[in-house]
VEXFITI-332817 format. One record per residue (C-alpha): x, y, z; residue in one letter. Coordinates in Angstrom, 1 decimal. Each point is the difference from the previous one (the first is absolute). Layout:
N
X, Y, Z, A
...
//
This chain:
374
292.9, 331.6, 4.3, X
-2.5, -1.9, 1.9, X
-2.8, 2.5, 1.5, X
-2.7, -1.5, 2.2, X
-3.6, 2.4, -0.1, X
-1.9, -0.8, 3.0, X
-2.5, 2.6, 1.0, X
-3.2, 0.9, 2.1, X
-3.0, 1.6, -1.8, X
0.1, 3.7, -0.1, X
-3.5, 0.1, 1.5, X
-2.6, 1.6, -2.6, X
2.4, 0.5, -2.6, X
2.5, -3.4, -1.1, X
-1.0, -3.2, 0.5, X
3.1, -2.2, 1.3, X
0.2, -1.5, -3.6, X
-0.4, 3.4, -2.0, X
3.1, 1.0, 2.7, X
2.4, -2.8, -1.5, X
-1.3, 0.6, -3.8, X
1.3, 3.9, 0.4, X
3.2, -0.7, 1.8, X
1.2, -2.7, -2.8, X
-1.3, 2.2, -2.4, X
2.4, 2.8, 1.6, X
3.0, -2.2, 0.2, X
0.0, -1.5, -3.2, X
0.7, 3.3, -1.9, X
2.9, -0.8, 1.7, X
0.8, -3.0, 0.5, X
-1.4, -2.1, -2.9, X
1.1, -3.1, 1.0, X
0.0, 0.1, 3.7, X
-1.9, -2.7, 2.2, X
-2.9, 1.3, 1.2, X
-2.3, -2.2, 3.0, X
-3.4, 1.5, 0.8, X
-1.1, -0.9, 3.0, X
-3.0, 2.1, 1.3, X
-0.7, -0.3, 3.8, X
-2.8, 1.1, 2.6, X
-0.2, 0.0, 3.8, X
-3.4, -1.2, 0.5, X
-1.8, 2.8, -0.8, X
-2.5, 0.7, -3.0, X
1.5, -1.6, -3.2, X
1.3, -2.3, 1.6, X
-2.4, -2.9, -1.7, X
1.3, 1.0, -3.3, X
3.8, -0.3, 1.1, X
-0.7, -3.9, 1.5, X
-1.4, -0.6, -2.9, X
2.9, 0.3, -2.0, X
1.8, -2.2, 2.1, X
-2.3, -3.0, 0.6, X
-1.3, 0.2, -3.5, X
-3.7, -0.4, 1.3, X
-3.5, 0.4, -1.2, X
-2.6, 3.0, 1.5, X
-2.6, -2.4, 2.0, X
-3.7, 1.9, 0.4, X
-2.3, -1.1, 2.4, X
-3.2, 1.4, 2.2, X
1.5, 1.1, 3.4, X
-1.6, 1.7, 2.8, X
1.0, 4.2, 0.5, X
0.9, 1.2, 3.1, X
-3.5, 0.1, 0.8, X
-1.2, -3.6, -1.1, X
-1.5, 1.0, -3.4, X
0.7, -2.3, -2.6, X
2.4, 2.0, -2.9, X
2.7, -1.5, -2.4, X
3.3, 0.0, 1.2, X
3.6, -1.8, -1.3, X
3.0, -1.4, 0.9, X
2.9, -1.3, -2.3, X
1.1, -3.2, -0.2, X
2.7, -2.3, -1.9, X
-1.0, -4.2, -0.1, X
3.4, -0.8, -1.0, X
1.4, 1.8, 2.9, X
-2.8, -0.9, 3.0, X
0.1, 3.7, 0.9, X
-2.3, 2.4, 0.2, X
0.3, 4.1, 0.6, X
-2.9, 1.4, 1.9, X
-0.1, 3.6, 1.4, X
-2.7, 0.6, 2.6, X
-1.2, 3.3, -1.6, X
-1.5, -1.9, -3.3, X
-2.4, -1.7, 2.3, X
0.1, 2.3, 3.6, X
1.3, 3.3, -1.3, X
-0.7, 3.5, 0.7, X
0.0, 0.8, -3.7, X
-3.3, -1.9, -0.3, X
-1.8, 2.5, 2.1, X
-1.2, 3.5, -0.2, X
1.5, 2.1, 3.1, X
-3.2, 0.2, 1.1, X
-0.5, -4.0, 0.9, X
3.7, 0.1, 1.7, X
-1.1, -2.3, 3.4, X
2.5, -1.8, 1.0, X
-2.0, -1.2, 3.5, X
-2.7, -1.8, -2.7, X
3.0, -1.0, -2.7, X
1.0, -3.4, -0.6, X
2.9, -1.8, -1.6, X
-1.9, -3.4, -1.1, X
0.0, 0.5, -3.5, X
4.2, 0.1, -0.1, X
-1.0, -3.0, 1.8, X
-1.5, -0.8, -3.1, X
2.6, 0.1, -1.9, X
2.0, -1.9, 1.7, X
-2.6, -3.1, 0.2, X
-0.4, 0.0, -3.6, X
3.9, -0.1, -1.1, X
0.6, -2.8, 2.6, X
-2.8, -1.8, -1.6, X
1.4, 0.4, -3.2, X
3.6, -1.5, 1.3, X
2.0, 3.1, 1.1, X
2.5, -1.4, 2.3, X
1.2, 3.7, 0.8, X
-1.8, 3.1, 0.5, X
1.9, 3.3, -0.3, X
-2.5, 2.5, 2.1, X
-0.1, 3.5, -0.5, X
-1.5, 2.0, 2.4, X
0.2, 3.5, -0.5, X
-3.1, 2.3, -0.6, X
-2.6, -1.5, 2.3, X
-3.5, 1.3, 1.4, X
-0.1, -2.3, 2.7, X
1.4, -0.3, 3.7, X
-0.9, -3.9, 0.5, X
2.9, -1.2, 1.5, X
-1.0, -2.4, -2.9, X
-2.6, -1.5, 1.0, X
-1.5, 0.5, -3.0, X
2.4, -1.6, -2.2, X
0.3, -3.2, 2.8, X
-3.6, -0.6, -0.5, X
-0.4, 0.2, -3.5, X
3.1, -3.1, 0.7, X
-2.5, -1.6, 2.4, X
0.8, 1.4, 3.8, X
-2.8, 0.9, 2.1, X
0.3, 2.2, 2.3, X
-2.5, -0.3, 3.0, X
-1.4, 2.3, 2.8, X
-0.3, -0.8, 3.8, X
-2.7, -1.9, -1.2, X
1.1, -2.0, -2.8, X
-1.4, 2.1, -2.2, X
1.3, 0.5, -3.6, X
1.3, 3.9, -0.2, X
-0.4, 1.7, -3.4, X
3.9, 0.2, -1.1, X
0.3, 3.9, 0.2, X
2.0, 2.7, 2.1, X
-2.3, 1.1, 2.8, X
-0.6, -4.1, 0.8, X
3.3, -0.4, 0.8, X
-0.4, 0.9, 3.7, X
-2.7, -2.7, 0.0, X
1.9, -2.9, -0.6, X
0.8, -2.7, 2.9, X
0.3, -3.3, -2.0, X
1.6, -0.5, -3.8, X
-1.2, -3.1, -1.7, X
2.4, -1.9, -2.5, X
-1.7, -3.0, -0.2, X
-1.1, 0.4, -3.6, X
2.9, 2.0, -1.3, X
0.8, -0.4, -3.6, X
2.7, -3.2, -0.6, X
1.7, 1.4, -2.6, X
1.1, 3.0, 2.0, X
2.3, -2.6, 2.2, X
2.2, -0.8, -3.5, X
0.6, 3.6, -1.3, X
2.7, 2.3, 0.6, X
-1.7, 3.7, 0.9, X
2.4, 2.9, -0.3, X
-1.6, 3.4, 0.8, X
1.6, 3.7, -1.4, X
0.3, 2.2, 2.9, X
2.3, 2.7, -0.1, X
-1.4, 1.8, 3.4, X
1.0, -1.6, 3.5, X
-3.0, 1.2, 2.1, X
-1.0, -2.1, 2.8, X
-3.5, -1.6, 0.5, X
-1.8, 2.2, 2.7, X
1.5, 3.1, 1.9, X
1.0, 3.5, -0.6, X
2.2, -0.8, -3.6, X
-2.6, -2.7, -0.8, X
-2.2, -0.5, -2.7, X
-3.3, 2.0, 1.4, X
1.5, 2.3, 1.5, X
2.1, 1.1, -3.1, X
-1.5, -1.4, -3.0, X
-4.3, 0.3, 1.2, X
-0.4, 3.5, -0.4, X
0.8, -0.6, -3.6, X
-2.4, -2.6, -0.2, X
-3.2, 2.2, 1.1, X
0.7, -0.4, 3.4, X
-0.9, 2.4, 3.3, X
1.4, 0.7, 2.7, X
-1.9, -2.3, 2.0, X
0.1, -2.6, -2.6, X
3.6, 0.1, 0.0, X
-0.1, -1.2, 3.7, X
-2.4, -2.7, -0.7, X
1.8, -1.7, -3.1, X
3.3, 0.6, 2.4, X
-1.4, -2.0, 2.5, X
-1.6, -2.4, -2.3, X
3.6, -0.4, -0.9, X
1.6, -0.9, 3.1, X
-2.9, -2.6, 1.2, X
0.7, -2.0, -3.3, X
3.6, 0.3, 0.5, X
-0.7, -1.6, 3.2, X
-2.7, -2.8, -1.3, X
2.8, -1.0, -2.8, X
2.8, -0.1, 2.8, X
-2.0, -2.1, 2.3, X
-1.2, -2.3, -3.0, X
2.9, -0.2, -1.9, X
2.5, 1.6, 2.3, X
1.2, 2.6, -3.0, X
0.5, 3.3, 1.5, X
-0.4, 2.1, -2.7, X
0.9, 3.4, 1.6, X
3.7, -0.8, -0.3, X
-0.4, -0.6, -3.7, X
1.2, 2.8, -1.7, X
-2.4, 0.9, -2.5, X
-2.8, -1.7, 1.7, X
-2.0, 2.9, -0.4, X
0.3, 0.5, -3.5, X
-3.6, 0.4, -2.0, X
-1.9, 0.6, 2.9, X
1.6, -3.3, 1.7, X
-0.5, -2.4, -3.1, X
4.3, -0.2, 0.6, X
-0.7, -1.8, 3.6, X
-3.2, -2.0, -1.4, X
2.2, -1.5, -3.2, X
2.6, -1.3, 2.9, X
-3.0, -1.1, 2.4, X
-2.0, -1.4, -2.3, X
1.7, -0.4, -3.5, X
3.5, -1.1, 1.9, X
1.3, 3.0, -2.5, X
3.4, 1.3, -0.1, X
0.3, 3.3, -0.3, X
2.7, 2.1, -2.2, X
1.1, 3.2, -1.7, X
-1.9, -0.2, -3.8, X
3.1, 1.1, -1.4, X
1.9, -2.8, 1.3, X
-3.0, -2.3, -1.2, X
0.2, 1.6, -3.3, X
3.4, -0.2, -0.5, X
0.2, -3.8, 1.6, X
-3.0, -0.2, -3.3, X
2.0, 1.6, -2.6, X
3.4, -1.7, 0.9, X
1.5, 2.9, 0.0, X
2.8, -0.5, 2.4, X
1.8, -2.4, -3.0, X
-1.5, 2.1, -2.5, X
3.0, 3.2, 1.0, X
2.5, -2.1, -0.4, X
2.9, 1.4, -1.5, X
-1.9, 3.2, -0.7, X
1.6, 3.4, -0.5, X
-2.6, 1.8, 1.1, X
-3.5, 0.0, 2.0, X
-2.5, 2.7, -1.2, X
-2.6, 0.6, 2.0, X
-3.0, 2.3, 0.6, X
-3.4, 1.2, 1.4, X
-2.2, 2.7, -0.1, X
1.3, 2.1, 3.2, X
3.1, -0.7, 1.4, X
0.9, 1.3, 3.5, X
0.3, -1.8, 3.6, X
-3.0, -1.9, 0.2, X
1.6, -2.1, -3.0, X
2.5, -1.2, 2.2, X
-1.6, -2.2, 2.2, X
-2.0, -2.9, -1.4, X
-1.0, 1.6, -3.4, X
1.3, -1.4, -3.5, X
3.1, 2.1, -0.4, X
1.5, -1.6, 3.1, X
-0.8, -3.1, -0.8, X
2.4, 0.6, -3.0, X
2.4, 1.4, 1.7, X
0.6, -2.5, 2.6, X
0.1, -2.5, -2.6, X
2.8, 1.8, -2.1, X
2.0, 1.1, 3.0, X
0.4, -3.7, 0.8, X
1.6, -0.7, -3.9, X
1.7, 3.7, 0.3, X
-2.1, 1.1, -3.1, X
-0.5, 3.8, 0.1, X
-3.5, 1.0, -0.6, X
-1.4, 3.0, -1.9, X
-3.2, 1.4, 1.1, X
-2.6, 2.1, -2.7, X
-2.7, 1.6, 1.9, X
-3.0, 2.6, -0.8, X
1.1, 1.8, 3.2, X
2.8, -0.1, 2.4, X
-0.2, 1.2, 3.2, X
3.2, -1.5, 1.4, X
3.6, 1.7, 2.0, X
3.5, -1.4, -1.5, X
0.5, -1.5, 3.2, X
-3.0, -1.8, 0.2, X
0.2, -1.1, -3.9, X
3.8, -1.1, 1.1, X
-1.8, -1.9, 3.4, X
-2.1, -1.7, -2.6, X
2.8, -1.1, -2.3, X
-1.6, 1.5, -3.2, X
3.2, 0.8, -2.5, X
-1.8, 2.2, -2.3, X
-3.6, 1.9, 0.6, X
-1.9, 2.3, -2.2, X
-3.6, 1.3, -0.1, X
-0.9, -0.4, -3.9, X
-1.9, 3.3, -0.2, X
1.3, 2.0, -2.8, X
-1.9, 3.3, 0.5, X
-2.4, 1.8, 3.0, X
-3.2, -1.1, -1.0, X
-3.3, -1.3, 1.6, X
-0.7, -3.3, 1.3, X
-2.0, -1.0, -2.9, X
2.3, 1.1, -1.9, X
2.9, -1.9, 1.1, X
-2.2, -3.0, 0.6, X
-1.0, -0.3, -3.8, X
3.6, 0.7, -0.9, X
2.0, -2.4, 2.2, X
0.6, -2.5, -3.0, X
2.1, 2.2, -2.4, X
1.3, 2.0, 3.3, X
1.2, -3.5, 1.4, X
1.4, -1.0, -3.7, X
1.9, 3.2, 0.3, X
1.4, -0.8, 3.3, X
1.1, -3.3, -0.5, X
2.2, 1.2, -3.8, X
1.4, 2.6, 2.1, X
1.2, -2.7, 2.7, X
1.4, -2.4, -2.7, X
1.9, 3.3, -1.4, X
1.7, 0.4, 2.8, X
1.0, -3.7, 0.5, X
0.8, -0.3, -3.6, X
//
C-alpha cells in the first residue's frame, strides 16, 4: 500500500509535521511495510514559512526592517542560495500580530518594511520571490512596499508622499526612475487566496479596514485613496487593477505587487504544492489522507483540503480526511469528492482538552482506518 499524508495544521493544536508523524504512526500498526509520503501543505496562511522551508531547503535570514509604523524592529524571511528563492510573508515585517489592538491604524500603516524584505533577498541573488500576504495592518495599496523598492510617489506638487494608507488619495504622479534593477530579473509570485477587487463595495477598505482600526469615515478615505491610485497606475502604466481578482488582497498590497512588483498572483496552496512537487509525488498512491483543524464549507474553496482534492481527483486517488471537527452534509462531503471523513475526537470534552490530546486521538484514528483497509 502506498498512502500519501498531506495535511493542513490543526490551528493551535498539530503542527502540519506532528499531523504526518501521528498518521504513519497509526498506519504502521498496520501496515508495517506500507509506503508512506509525508507531505505537509499550507494555503498561505500562518505556518506557512515553516512548510516552504521544507521544500526549498533554505536558511531563516534576520534583518532590521521597518513595522508598520516606520520603527526599526527585527524581522525575517527564509531563503535557499542553491535555489535563488526566497519565502517572505508580509506579516513578519507589516503584520497585525506586531501590534497591540490598541495601535490598530490602518490610515497611518505602511507596508515598506515587506518592502524590505524583498530588497534585501534580491540583493542577496533571489531570482524568485514567493509573497505571502496574509495578516497585514496596512491599507497601502502598497505603496509602502514600492518605495521601500525605490518608487516615489508624488503629490500635485511633486512632492514626495509618505508611503501610507490615508496618502493614497494624494498621489498624481509615481516616479520609477530609481527603481531597484534587480527587481526587472526576478520572478514575484504572491499567495492570495481571496479575489477582492481594489476599491468599491467588495474591496479592500471597505471589507478588510475596519479590521485594521479603521472608522467609518476612514473607511471612505482609504476607499477613495484606493480608486485615485488605481487610476494614477492605469494612466502610468495602463494596469487596471480593479479587474484583478484579488487585487485587494492585504489592504491592496495584491494590486501594488502586479503594479509595481509585476507580481503574479495565486492560490498558496497551489504555490505550495507547485513547491513540494506534489502532483508527481501521488503517483500511484492508494490513498490521500488529509486534514485540518475544522472541516466544513469554507474548506472548499481555496483552502488546503481542496487543493488536495483537486489534485487527487485528476489521478482518481480517493482521499481520506481526519479533522478535529466536522461540520459537513453527505452531499456536500460527496460534492467535494472526499471518500472517507471522520472527526478524530474520541470523547465530549473541552476544547483544551481535545486540543492537547489531538496527537494520540489522531494515532487512534489513523489504526482504526488502516483496520478497515487491512
Amino acid at each position: 500500500m502506498k498512502f500519501v499524508v498531506a495535511p493542513d495544521k490543526f490551528k493551535g493544536s498539530l503542527s502540519g509535521f506532528e499531523f504526518c508523524e501521528a498518521v504513519e504512526e497509526g498506519l504502521r500498526m498496520v501496515f508495517k511495510n506500507a509506503e508512506i509520503t509525508k507531505i505537509p501543505l499550507a494555503d498561505g496562511g500562518d505556518g506557512t514559512i515553516d512548510v516552504v522551508n521544507t521544500y526549498i531547503n533554505g536558511q531563516r535570514i534576520i534583518i532590521q526592517a521597518k513595522d508598520p509604523f516606520f520603527r526599526s524592529m527585527e524581522s525575517s524571511y527564509v531563503y535557499s542560495p542553491g535555489k535563488q528563492i526566497a519565502f517572505i510573508e508580509m506579516a513578519e515585517a507589516s503584520g497585525l500580530k506586531l501590534l497591540p489592538k490598541s495601535e490598530y491604524d490602518c490610515m497611518q500603516a505602511t507596508s515598506f518594511g515587506t518592502g524590505e524584505l524583498i530588497v534585501d533577498a534580491l540583493e542577496k541573488g533571489a531570482k524568485e520571490i514567493i509573497l505571502g500576504i496574509g495578516g497585514s495592518a496596512t491599507n497601502d495599496g502598497g505603496m509602502g512596499m514600492a518605495s521601500a523598492l525605490g518608487y516615489r510617489f508624488l503629490d500635485a506638487d511633486n512632492q514626495e508622499l509618505e508611503p501610507i494608507g490615508k496618502n493614497m488619495v494624494a498621489v498624481c504622479k509615481i516616479d520609477n526612475s530609481e527603481v531597484r534593477p534587480r527587481l526587472k530579473g526576478a520572478r514575484i509570485k504572491v499567495a492570495c487566496d481571496v479575489t477582492n477587487p481594489f476599491y468599491g463595495e467588495q474591496g479592500a477598505a471597505k471589507i478588510y479596514a475596519a479590521q485594521k482600526g479603521a472608522t467609518t469615515d476612514e473607511i471612505e478615505v482609504l476607499n477613495a485613496g484606493l480608486r485615485n491610485l488605481a487610476e494614477v497606475v492605469q494612466k502610468e502604466y495602463g494596469i487596471d487593477l480593479q479587474q484583478e481578482k484579488g487585487a485587494g488582497a492585504a489592504g491592496g498590497t495584491g494590486g501594488g505587487a502586479i503594479a509595481f512588483l509585476h507580481g503574479h498572483l495565486t492560490s498558496g496552496i497551489d504555490l505550495i504544492k507547485e513547491l513540494s512537487e506534489f502532483d508527481s509525488k501521488i503517483v500511484n498512491a492508494d490513498w490521500i489522507i488529509t486534514g485540518e483543524g475544522q472541516l466544513d464549507e469554507q474548506t472548499l474553496s481555496g483552502k488546503t483540503m481542496g487543493g488536495v482534492v483537486q489534485s487527487a481527483k485528476l489521478k482518481g486517488i480517493p482521499v481520506a480526511a481526519f479533522c478535529g471537527a466536522v461540520d459537513l452534509s453527505i452531499e456536500m462531503q460527496e460534492e467535494f469528492g472526499l471518500s472517507y471523513v471522520t472527526s478524530i475526537l474520541r470523547k465530549v470534552t473541552s476544547l483544551e482538552d481535545a486540543m492537547n490530546s489531538s496527537y494520540d486521538n489522531l494515532v487512534n484514528a489513523s489504526y482504526n482506518f488502516a483496520k478497515i483497509l487491512g
